[in-house]
C-alpha positions as CSV (number, residue, x, y, z in Angstrom):
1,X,-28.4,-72.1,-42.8
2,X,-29.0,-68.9,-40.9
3,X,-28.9,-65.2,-42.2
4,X,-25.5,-63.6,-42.1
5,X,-26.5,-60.4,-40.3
6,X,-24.6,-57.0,-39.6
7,X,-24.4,-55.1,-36.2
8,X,-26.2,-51.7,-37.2
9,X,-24.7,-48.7,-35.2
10,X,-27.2,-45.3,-35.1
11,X,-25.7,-42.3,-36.7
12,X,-25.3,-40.3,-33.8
13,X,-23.4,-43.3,-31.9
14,X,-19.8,-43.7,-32.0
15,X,-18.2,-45.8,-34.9
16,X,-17.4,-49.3,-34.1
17,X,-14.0,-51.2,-35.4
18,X,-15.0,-53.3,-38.5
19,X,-16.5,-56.0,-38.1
20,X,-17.2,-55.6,-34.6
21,X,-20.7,-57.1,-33.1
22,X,-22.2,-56.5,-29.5
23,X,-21.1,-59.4,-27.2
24,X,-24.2,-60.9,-24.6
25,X,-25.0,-59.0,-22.1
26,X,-23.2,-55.6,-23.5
27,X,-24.8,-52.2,-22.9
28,X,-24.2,-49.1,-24.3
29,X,-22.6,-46.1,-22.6
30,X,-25.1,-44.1,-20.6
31,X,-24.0,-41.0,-21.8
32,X,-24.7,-42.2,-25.8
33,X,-28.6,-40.2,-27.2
34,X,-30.8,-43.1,-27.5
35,X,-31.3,-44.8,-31.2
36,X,-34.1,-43.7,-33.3
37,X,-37.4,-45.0,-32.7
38,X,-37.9,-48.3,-34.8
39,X,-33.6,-48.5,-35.7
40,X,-33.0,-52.2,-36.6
41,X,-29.6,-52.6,-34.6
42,X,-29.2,-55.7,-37.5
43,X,-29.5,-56.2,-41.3
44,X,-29.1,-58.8,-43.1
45,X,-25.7,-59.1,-45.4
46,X,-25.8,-63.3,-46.6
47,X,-25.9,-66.8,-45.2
48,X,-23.6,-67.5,-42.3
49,X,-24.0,-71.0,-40.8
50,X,-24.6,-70.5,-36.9
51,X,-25.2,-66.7,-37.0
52,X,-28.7,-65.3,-35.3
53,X,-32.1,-66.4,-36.7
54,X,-34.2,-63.7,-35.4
55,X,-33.1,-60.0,-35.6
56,X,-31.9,-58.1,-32.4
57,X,-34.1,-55.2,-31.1
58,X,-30.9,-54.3,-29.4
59,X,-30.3,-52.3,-26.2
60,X,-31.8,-49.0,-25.8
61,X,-28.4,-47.2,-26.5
62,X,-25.6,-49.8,-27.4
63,X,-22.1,-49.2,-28.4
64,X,-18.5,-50.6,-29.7
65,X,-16.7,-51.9,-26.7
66,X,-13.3,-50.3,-26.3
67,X,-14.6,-47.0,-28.2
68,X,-14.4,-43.7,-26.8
69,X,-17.2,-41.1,-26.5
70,X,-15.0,-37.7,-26.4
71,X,-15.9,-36.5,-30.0
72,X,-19.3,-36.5,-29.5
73,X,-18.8,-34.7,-25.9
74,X,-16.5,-32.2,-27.1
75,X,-19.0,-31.7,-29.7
76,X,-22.8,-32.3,-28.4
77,X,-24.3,-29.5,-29.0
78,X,-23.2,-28.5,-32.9
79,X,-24.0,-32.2,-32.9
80,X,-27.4,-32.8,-31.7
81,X,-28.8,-30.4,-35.0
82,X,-27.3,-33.0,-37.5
83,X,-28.2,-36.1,-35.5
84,X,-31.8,-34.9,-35.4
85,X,-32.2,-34.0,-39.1
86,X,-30.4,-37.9,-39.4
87,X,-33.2,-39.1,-36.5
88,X,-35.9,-37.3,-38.7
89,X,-34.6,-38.7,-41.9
90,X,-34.3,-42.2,-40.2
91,X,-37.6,-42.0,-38.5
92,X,-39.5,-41.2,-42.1
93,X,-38.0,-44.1,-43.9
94,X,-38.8,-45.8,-41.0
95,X,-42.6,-44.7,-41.2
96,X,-42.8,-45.7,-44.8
97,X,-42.1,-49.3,-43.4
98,X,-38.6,-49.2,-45.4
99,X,-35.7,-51.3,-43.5
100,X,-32.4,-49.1,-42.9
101,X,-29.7,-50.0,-45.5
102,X,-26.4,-49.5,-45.6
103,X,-26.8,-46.0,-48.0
104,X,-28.8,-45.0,-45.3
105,X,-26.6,-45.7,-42.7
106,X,-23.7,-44.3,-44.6
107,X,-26.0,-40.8,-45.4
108,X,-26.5,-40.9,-41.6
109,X,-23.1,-41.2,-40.7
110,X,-22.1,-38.5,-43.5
111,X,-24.2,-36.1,-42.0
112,X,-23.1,-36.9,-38.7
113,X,-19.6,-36.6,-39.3
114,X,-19.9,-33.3,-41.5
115,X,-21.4,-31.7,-38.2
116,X,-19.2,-32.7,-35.9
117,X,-16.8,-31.2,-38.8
118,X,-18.8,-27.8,-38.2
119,X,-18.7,-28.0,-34.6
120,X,-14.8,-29.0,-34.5
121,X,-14.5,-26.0,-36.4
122,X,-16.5,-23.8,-34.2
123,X,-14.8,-25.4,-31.1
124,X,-11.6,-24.3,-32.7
125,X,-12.5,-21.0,-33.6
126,X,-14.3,-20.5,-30.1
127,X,-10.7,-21.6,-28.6
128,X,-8.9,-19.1,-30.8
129,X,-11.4,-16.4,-29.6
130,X,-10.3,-17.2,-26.0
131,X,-7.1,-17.5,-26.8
132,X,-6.9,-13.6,-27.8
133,X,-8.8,-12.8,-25.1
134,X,-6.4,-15.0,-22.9
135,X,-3.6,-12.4,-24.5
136,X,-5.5,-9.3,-24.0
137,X,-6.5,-9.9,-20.6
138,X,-2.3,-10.8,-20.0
139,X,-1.7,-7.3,-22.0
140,X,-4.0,-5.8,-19.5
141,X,-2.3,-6.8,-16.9
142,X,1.0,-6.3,-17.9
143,X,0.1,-2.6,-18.4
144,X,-1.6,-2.6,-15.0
145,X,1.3,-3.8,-13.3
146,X,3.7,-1.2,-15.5
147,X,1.3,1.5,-14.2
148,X,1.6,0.3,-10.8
149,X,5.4,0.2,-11.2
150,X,5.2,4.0,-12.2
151,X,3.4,4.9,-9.4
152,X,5.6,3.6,-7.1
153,X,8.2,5.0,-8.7
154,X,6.7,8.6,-8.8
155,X,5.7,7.9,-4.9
156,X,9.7,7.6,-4.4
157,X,10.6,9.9,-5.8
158,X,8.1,12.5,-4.4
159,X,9.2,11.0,-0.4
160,X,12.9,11.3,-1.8
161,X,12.0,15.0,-2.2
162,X,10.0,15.4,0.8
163,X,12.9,13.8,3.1
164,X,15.1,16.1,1.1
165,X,12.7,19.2,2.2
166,X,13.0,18.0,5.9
167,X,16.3,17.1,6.0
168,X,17.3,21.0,4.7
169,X,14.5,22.1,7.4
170,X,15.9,20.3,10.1
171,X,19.7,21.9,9.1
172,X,17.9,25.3,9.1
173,X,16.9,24.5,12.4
174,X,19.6,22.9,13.9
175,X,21.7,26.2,12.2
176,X,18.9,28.9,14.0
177,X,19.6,26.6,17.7
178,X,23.7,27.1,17.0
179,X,22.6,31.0,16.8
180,X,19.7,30.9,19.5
181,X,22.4,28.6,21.7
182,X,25.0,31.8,20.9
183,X,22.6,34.6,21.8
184,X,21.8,32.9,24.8
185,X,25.2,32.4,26.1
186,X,25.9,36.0,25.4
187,X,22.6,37.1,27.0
188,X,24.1,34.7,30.0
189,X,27.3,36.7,30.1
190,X,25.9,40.1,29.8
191,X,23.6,38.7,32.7
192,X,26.5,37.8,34.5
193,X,28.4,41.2,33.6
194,X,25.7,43.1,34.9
195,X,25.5,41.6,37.9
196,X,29.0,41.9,38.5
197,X,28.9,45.7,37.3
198,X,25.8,45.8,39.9
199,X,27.6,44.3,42.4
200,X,30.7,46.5,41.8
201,X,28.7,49.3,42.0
202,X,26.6,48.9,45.1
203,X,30.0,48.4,46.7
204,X,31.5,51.2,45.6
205,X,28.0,53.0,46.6
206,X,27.5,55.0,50.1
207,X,23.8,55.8,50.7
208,X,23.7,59.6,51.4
209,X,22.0,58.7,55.6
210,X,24.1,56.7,57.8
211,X,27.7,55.9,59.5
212,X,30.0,54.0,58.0
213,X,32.8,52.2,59.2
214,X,35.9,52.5,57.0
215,X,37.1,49.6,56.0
216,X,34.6,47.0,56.9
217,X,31.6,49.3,55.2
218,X,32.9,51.6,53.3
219,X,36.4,51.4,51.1
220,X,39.1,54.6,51.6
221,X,38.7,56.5,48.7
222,X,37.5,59.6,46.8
223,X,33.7,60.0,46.2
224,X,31.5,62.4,45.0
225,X,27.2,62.9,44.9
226,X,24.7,64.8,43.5
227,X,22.9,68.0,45.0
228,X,20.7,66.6,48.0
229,X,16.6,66.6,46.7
230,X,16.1,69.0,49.6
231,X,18.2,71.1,52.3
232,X,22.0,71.0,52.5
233,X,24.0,67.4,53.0
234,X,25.9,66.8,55.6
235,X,29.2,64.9,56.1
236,X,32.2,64.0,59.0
237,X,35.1,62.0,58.5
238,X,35.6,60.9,62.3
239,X,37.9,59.1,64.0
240,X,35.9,56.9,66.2
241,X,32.4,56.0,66.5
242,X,31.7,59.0,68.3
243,X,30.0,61.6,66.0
244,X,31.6,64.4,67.7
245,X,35.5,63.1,67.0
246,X,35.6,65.2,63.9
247,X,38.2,64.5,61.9
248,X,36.9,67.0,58.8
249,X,33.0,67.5,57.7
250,X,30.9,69.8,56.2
251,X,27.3,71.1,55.0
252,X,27.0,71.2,51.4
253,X,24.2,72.6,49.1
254,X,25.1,71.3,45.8
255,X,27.1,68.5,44.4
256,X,29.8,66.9,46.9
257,X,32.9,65.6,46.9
258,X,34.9,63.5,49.6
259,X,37.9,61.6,50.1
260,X,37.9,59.0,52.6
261,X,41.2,58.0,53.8
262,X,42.2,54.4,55.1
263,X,43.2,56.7,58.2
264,X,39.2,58.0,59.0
265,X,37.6,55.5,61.4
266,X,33.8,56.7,60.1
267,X,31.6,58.6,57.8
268,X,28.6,60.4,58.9
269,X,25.9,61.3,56.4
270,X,22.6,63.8,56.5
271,X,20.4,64.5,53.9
272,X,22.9,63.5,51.3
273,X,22.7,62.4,47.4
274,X,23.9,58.7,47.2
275,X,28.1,58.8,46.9
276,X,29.8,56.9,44.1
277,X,33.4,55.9,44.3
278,X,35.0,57.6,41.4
């Protein structure tokens, strides 16, 4: 009869199902710490006809089948404190030539699960703290983007006042080209006045030197001129071209006054003041 012997998991290893023994040829996750120096994966519990005579050294780092390894990953580092005061604990007993019982194993795994305990917590509390930062960072931005919101708004409403500035400048202006538009029409007319008045008055004008023919040069009329500068003036109504066919004339020294008749072929002026027609 063979030794009955148990399958002895170290205590920073996940925990197997009960009862469960490595099959041949297992091997432990990679990702598992190694066992203690000098853990007995085996330990004799009673006579079992069949089982192992000799004990296992085991695989460097074996494991359950079928278990998972997220508790201790979530966990390694708050971990790795407790499984090396359990590695130090184990590796004494170990020194003192004492086999790993089952007390042991249980102490081991009692440590081992109080600090995955601690870091669980800490992981939780580590979550909590980024979970309020996670809120004051949203808060943050959520101000930022009412600030930004303001801003625009204020921008708006400043451009809504500018365009309402330019849009009363450009009335202004477009009021100021109504009165420019005005002035210059009634500069034009004046313009235009004038030059009629001008033109009125050069015709009813009669240079105090030359002969005129009635009619065609001159219009039958009365007219009158100024003193001449100098010397007497001179005038003949006549009644052809002829400077001696006197119709009337005479030989003024101050102002003048004549009146041409539709009758009088030509005026001769000398030395004359410009005539006006009155």
């Amino acid at each position: 009869m063979a030794e009955s012997r148990d399958f002895q998991v170290p205590p920073d290893w996940p925990r197997p199902a009960e009862g469960w023994t490595p099959p041949p040829g297992w091997q432990p996750d990679p990702s598992w710490p190694p066992a203690p120096e000098g853990w007995e994966f085996w330990a004799d519990t009673g006579d079992n006809d069949g089982g192992p005579d000799t004990p296992l050294s085991g695989p460097e780092r074996p494991s359950p089948a079928g278990s998972s390894p997220t508790r201790w990953y979530r966990a390694r580092w708050f971990q790795l404190a407790a499984v090396g005061v359990a590695c130090l604990l184990v590796g004494v007993g170990i020194a003192q030539g004492s086999k790993v019982n089952a007390k042991q194993v249980a102490a081991a795994n009692a440590a081992r699960d109080a600090a995955i305990t601690s870091s669980n917590e800490k992981v939780a509390a580590a979550n909590t703290a980024a979970d309020n930062a996670r809120a004051a960072s949203q808060k943050a931005q959520s101000d930022a983007d009412a600030a930004l919101t303001a801003a625009k708004q204020q921008v708006a409403q400043q451009d809504a006042a500018t365009q309402s500035q330019l849009d009363a400048r450009a009335k202004q202006l477009d009021a100021q080209q109504v009165a420019l538009d005005q002035r210059q029409a009634a500069v034009t007319a004046g313009e235009q006045k004038l030059a009629s008045d001008t033109q009125v008055a050069v015709a009813n004008t009669i240079p105090g030197d030359g002969l005129y023919k009635v009619g065609t040069d001159i219009q039958p009329g009365s007219y009158h001129a100024a003193a001449a500068a100098s010397g007497n003036c001179y005038f003949a109504r006549l009644a052809s071209a002829t400077t001696s066919d006197i119709i009337d004339n005479g030989n003024m020294s101050g102002p003048v006054s004549i009146v041409v008749k539709s009758s009088d072929a030509y005026l001769e002026l000398s030395g004359c003041a410009d005539f006006h027609k009155a």
